[in-house]
FILUM-251120 format. One record per atom (N, C-alpha, C): residue in one letter; x, y, z. Coordinates in steps of 0.2 Angstrom, whole numbers, plus 5000, padded with zeros to 4 digits. Layout:
# FILUM-251120
AXYZ
...
# end
This chain:
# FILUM-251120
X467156344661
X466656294664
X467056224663
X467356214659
X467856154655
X468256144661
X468656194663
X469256204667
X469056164673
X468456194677
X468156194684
X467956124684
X467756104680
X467556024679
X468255974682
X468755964679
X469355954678
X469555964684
X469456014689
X469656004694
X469455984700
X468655974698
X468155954701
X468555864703
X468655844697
X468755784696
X469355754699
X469955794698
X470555784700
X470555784709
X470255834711
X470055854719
X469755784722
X469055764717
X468955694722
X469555624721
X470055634715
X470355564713
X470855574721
X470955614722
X471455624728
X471355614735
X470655624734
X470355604742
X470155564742
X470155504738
X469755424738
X470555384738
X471155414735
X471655404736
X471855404745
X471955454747
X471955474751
X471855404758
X470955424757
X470655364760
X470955284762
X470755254752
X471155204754
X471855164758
X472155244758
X472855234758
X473155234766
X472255254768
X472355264778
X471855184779
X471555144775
X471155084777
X471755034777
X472255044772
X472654994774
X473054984778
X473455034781
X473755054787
X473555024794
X472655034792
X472355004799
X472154944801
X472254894794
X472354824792
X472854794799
X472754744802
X472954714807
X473654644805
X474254654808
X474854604806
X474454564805
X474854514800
X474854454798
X474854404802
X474554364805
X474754274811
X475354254809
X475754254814
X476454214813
X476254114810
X476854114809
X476854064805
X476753984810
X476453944813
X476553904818
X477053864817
X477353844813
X477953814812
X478553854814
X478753894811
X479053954814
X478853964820
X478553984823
X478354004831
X478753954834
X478653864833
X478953814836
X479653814835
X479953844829
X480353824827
X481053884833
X480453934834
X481054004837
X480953974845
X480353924846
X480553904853
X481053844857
X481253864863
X481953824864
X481553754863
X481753704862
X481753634863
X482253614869
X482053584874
X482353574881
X482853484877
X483253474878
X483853424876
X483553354879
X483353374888
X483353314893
X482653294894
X482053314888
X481553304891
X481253254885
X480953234884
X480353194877
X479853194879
X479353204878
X478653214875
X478253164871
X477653144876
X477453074871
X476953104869
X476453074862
X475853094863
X475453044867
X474853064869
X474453034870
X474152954868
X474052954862
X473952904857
X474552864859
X475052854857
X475452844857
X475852804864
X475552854869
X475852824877
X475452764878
X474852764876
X474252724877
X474752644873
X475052634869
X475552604865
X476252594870
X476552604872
X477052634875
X477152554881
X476452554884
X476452514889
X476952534896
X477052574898
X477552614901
X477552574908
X477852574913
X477752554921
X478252564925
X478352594929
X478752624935
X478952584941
X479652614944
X479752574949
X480152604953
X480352604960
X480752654965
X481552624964
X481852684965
X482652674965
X482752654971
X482852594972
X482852554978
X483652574980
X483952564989
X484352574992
X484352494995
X485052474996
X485052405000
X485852385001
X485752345004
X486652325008
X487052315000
X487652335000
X487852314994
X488552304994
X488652224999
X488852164999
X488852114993
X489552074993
X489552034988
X488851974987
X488551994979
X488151934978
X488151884971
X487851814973
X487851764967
X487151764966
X487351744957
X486651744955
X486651664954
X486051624954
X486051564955
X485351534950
X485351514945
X484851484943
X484451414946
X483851434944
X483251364947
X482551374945
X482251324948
X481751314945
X480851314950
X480551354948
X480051344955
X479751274953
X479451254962
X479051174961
X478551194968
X478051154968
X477751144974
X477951154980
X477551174984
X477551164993
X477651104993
X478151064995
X478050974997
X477550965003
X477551025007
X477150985013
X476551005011
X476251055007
X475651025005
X475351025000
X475450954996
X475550944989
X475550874989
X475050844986
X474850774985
X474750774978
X474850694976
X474750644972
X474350594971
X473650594971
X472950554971
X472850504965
X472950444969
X472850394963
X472350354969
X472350284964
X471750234964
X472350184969
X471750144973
X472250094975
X472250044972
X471750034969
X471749964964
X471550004957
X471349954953
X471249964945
X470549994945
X470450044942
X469750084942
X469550084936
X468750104934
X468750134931
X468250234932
X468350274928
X468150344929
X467450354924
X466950344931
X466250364928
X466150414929
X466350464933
X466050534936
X466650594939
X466850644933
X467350704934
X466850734941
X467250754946
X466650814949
X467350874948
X467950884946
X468450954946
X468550954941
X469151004941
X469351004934
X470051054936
X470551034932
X471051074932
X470851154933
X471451184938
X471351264943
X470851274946
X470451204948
X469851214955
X470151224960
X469951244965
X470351254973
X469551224977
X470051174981
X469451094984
X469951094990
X469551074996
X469651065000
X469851005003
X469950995009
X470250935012
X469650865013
X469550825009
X469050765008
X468550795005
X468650854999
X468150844993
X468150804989
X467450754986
X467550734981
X467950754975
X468350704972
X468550724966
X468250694959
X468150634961
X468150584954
X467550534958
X467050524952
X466850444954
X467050384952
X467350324955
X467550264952
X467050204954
X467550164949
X466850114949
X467450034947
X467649984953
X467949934953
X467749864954
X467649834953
X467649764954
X467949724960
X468449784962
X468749724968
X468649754975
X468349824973
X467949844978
X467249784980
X466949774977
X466149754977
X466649654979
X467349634976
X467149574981
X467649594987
X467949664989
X468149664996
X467549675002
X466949714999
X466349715002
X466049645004
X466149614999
X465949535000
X466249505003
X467049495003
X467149465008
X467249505016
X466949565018
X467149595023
X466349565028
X465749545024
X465249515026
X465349465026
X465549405022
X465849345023
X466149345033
X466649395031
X467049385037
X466849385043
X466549455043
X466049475048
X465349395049
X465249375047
X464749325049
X465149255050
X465849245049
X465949195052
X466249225060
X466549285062
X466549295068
X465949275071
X465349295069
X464749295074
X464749205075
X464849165069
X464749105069
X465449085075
X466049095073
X466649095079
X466649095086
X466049155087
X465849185094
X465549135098
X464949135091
X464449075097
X464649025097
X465148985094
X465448925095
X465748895100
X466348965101
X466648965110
X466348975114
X465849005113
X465149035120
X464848955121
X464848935117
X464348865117
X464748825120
X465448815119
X465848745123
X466248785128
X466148845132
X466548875136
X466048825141
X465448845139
X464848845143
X464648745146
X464848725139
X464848655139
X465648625145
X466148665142
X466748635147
X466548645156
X466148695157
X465948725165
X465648645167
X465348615162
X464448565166
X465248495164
X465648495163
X466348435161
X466048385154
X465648435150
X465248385143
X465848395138
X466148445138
X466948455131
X467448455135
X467948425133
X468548445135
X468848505134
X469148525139
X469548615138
X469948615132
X470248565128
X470548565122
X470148595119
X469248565115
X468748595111
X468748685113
X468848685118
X468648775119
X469148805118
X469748775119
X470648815116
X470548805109
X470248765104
X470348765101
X469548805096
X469148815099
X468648865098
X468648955100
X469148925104
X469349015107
X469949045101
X470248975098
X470648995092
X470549015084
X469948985082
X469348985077
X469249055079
X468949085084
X468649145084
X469249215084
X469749195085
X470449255085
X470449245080
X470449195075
X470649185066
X470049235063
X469449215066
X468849265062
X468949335062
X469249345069
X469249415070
X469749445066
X470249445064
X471049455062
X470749455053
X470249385051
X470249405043
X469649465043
X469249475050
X468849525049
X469149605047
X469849595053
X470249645051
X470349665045
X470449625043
X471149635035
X470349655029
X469849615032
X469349645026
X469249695026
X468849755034
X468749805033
X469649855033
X470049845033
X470649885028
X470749875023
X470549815019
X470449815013
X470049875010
X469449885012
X468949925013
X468949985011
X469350005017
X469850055021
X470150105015
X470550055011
X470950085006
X470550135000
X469750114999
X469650134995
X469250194997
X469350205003
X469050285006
X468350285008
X468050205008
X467250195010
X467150175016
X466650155021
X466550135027
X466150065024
X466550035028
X466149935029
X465449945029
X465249895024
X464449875026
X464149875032
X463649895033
X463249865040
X462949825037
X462649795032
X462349735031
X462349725021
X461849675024
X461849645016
X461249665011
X461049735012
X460749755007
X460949755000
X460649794995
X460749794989
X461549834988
X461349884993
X461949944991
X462649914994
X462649874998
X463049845002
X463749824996
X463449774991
X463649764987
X463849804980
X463949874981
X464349904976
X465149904975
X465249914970
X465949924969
X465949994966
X465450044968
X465750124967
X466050124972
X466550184971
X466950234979
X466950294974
X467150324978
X467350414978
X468150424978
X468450444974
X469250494978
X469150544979
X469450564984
X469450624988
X470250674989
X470150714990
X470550764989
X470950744998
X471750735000
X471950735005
X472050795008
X472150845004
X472350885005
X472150965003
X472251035006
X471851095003
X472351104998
X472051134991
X472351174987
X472051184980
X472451204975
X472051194968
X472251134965
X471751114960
X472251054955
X472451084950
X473151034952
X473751074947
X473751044940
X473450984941
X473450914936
X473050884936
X472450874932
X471650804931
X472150764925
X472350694926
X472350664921
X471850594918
X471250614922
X471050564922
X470250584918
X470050544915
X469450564909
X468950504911
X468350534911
X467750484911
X467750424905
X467850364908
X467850304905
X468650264903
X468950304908
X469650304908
X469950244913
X470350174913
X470450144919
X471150154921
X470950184926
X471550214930
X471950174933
X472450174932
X473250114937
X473350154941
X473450094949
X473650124953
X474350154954
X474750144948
X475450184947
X475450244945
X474850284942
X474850334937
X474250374944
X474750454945
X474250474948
X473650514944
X473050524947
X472450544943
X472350604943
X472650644951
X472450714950
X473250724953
X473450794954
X473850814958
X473850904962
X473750904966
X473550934970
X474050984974
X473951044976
X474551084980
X474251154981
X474451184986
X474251234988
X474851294986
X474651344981
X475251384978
X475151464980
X475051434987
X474951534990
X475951544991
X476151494992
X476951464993
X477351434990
X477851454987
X478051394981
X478851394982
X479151334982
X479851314982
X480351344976
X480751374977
X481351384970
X481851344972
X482151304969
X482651304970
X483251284966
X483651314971
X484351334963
X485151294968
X485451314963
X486151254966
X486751304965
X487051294970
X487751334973
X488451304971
X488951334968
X489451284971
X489751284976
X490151234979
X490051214984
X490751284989
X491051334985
X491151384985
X490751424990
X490251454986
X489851494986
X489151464993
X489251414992
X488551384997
X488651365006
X489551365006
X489751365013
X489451455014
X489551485012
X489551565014
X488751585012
X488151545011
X487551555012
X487251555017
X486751615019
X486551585027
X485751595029
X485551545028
X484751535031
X484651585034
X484051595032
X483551665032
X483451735028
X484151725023
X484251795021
X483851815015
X483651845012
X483251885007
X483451875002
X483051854997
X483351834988
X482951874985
X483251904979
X482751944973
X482951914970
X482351904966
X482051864960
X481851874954
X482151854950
X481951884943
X481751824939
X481251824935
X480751774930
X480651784924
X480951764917
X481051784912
X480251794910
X479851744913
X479251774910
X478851824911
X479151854918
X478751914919
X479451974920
X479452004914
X480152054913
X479752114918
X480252144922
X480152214924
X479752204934
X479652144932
X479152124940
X479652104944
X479752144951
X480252104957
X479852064962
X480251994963
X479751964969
X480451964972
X480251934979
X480751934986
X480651854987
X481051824991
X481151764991
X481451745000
X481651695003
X481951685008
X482151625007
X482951615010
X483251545011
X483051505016
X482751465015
X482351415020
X482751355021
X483151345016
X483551275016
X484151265013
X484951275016
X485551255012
X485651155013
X485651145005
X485751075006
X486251065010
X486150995014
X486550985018
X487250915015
X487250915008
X487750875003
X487750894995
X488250894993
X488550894986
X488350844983
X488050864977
X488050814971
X488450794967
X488350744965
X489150714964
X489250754955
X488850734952
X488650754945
X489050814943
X488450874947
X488750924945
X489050994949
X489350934958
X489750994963
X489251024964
X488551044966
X488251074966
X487751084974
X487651124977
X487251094983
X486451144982
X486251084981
X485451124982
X485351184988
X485051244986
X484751274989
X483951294989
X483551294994
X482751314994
X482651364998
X482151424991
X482051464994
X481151474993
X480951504998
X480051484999
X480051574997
X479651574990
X479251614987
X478451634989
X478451694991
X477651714992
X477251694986
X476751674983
X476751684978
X475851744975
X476251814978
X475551874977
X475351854971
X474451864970
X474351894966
X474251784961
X474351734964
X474351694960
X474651694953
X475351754951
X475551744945
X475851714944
X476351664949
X476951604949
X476451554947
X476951514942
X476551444941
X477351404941
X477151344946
X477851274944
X477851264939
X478651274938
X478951244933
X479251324930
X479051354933
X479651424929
X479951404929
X480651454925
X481151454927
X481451534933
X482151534934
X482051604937
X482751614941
X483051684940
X483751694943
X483551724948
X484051714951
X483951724963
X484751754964
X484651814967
X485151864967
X485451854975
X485751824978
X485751804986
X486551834987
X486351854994
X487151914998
X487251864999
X488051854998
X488351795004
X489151845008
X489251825012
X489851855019
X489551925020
X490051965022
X489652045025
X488952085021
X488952105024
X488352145021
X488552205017
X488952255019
X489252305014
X488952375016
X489152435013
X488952495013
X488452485011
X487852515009
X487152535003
X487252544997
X486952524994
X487052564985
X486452554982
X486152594977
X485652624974
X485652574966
X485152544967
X485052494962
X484452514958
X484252484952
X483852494947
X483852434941
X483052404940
X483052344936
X483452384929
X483852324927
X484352344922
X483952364915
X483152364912
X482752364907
X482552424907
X482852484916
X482752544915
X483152574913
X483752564910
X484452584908
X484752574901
X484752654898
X484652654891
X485252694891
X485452674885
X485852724881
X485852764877
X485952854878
X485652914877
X486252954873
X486452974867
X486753024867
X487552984869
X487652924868
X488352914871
X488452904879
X487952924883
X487852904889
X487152864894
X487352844898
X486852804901
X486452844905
X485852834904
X485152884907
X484552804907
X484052854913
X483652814914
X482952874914
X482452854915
X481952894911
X481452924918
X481252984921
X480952984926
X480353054923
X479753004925
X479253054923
X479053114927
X478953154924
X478653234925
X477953234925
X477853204920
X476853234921
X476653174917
X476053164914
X475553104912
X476153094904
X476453164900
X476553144894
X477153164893
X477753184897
X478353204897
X478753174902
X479253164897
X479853124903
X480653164905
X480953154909
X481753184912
X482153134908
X482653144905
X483353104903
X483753114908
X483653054912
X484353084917
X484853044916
X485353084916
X485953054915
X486453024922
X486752954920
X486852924928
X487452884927
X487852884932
X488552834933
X488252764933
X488452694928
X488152634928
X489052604933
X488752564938
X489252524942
X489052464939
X489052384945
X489052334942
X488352304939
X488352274936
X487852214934
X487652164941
X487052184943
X486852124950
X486152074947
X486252044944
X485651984942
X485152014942
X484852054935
X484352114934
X484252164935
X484852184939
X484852254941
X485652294939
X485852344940
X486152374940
X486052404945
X486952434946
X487052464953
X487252554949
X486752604952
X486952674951
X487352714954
X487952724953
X488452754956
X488152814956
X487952874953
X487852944953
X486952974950
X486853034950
X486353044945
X485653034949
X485352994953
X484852964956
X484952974966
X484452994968
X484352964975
X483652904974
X483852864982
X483352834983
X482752854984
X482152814980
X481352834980
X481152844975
X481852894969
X481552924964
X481152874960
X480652894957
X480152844952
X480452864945
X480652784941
X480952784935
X480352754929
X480552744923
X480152704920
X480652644916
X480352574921
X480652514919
X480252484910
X479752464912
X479652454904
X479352514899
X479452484894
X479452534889
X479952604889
X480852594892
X481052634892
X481352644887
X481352594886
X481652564876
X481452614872
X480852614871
X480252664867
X480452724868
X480452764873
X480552824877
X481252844872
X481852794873
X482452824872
X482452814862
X482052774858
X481952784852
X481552854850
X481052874854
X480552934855
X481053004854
X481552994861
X482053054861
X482753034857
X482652994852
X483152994846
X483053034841
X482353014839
X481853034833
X481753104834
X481553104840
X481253194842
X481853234839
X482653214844
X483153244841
X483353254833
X483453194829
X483453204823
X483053264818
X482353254821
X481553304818
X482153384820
X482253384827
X482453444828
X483053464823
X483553434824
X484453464819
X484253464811
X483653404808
X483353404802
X483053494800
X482653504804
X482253584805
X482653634805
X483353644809
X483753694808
X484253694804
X484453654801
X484753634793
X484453654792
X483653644788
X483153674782
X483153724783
X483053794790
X483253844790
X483653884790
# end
C-alpha cells in the first residue's frame, strides 16, 4: 500500500512538470528594445529632421533659386530718402504760435487737410490793414468819380482828376499787397468788419498727399518761419541713392533693374530701377550720384535706411543660378544649401559656390532654377544636422 502511494505521487509531480514546462514555451517574445530598433535603422547622411517645437523656434523662410543675366555687376552703397516730387516741408510764414494739433506723426492727410491751428498777431494786423486798404479804394473811387464828373461841367481842372485818378491806382496796388499779405497765411480776405474779421487765427494745411513723416510742432509752441513744422511725403515710392565711380557710372544705363539688399531686413529681396545717372562728379569724393525709384510693397521701407544695390553694367551675359548668400552653409567640408521635403524634414544639398554678387551667391552646380531653398534659419538647420551627426557616431561607438 506504501509502495502504490509513492507512485501515485511521483506520477502526478511529472505531469504538473510536464505542464508548466509547455505554458512557458507558449509565452510570447519579448518587445525589442526602441533604442535598439532606431539604432539598427539606417540614418539617411542628407536629410535632418526638426521637431516640431523646436521648428516653431527656427523661424525658417524660403525662397526660389532665381536664374538671371549674369553679366558683370557693381554693388554700390546709398541711402533711401523721399519722392522729392512729392514731399513737402510746412512751416509758418510769419511767427506762430500752436493752439490746436489736428495729426500726428504716420497719418496719411490729404491735399489742403487741416494740419495745425495757429494763432498770430500779425495776421489780425494784416486783416486790419486789408480793411484799411479796401475802404480807402472805395474813398479813391469816389473821389475821381466826383471830379471826373466836375472836370466835364469845366469846375476842376484836368490836373485834380490826373491826379485823383492817381490816388485811386495807389489804393488799388496797397489793396493788393494787403490781400497777398493775407494770401500767405492760407485764409480768404475779410468781407467786412465784424467781430471774426479781426482774428489772428489761421489753419496750416497739408500741400500735398501723403503721411507725416515728421510733426515738430507742440501745442503752445512758437514756431519760426525757418523751422519746418510738419514734413510730409508720399512713401508708396522712395528714392535710393548710391554713388558710382566715375569708372563704373559712364557704363550705367537708365532703366535697368537693381536688387536691393537692406541690413535691416536680412533675407527680403526688393527690385529697384535706375531713373537717374548723375549728370556731374563730385569733387570730394569722384563720385557721381545715382537714383534709383524703389516700390516701396507692404510699407516696410522707411527714409533713411541704409542699403546695397547690385546694378549690371556693359553686356548682359549667359544666365546663372543665384541664391541669397544666408542660404549657403557649410556642411561636412562642403557648401550645401537646405531644401525642404515636408513640414519637419530637410534635403543637404550639396552645390558648387561661384562668385559673391551683393547678397547673393552665384550656383555653379547642384540646384535648378525654381527649386525652393531655405534662406533664414539655415544657420540653425546646419547646427541641427551637426548635432544630429555627432548623437549618431556617439551611439555606434557605445555599441
Amino acid at each position: 500500500m506504501t509502495m502504490m502511494r509513492l507512485l501515485l505521487l511521483c506520477a502526478c509531480a511529472s505531469t504538473l512538470a510536464c505542464g508548466r514546462g509547455s505554458e512557458e514555451t507558449k509565452l510570447p517574445a519579448a518587445a525589442p528594445n526602441p533604442a535598439e530598433a532606431e539604432a539598427r535603422t539606417e540614418i539617411d547622411p542628407d536629410t535632418v529632421r526638426v521637431e516640431a517645437g523646436m521648428l516653431r523656434d527656427l523661424r525658417i523662410t524660403t525662397d526660389d533659386v532665381e536664374s538671371r543675366p549674369g553679366g558683370e555687376q557693381i554693388t554700390l552703397l546709398g541711402e533711401l530718402e523721399v519722392d522729392q516730387r512729392a514731399y513737402a516741408e510746412v512751416g509758418v510764414p510769419v511767427a506762430a504760435r500752436v493752439t490746436r494739433l489736428l495729426v500726428n506723426a504716420g497719418d496719411t492727410v490729404r491735399e489742403g487737410q487741416a494740419l495745425a491751428e495757429l494763432t498770430s498777431p500779425e495776421l489780425g494786423k494784416a486783416r486790419a490793414d486789408y480793411l484799411s486798404a479796401e475802404a480807402r479804394v472805395k474813398l479813391a473811387d469816389a473821389a475821381f468819380e466826383r471830379k471826373r464828373g466836375l472836370a466835364t461841367e469845366n469846375i476842376v481842372p484836368l490836373r485834380e482828376v490826373q491826379e485823383a485818378e492817381s490816388q485811386a491806382a495807389e489804393a488799388r496796388a496797397s489793396l493788393r499787397s494787403a490781400r497777398a499779405a493775407i494770401g500767405a497765411f492760407g485764409v480768404q480776405p475779410p468781407t467786412d468788419d465784424a467781430d471774426g474779421a479781426m482774428s489772428s487765427t489761421f489753419v496750416l494745411s497739408s500741400p500735398v498727399n501723403g503721411a507725416v513723416i515728421e510733426r515738430a510742432a507742440v501745442i503752445g509752441q512758437m514756431l519760426d518761419p525757418a523751422t519746418p513744422a510738419f514734413r510730409i511725403g508720399e512713401l508708396s515710392t522712395l528714392w535710393l541713392t548710391v554713388h558710382a565711380f566715375e569708372r563704373d557710372a559712364v557704363r550705367i544705363e537708365k532703366g535697368v533693374a537693381a536688387r536691393l539688399a537692406f541690413p535691416a531686413l536680412p533675407g527680403q529681396d526688393f527690385r529697384g530701377t535706375v531713373a537717374v545717372v548723375g549728370r556731374h562728379v563730385e569733387r570730394d569724393s569722384r563720385t557721381v550720384p545715382v537714383r534709383i525709384d524703389v516700390r516701396n510693397a507692404g510699407n516696410v521701407l522707411r527714409p533713411g535706411m541704409s542699403a546695397t544695390a547690385a546694378l549690371p553694367v556693359g553686356g548682359s551675359g549667359d544666365p546663372i543660378l543665384t541664391v541669397p548668400v544666408a542660404a549657403v552653409q557649410r556642411v561636412r567640408n562642403e557648401w550645401c544649401v537646405f531644401l525642404p521635403k515636408d513640414a519637419s524634414t530637410f534635403e543637404i544639398r550639396r552645390i558648387g559656390r561661384g562668385r559673391d554678387l551683393a547678397g547673393e551667391v552665384e550656383v555653379l552646380s547642384g540646384l535648378r532654377a525654381g527649386e525652393r531653398i531655405v534662406v533664414d534659419g539655415a544657420f540653425l538647420l546646419k547646427a541641427q544636422a551637426e548635432k544630429g551627426e555627432g548623437d549618431h557616431d556617439e551611439h555606434r561607438g557605445a555599441s
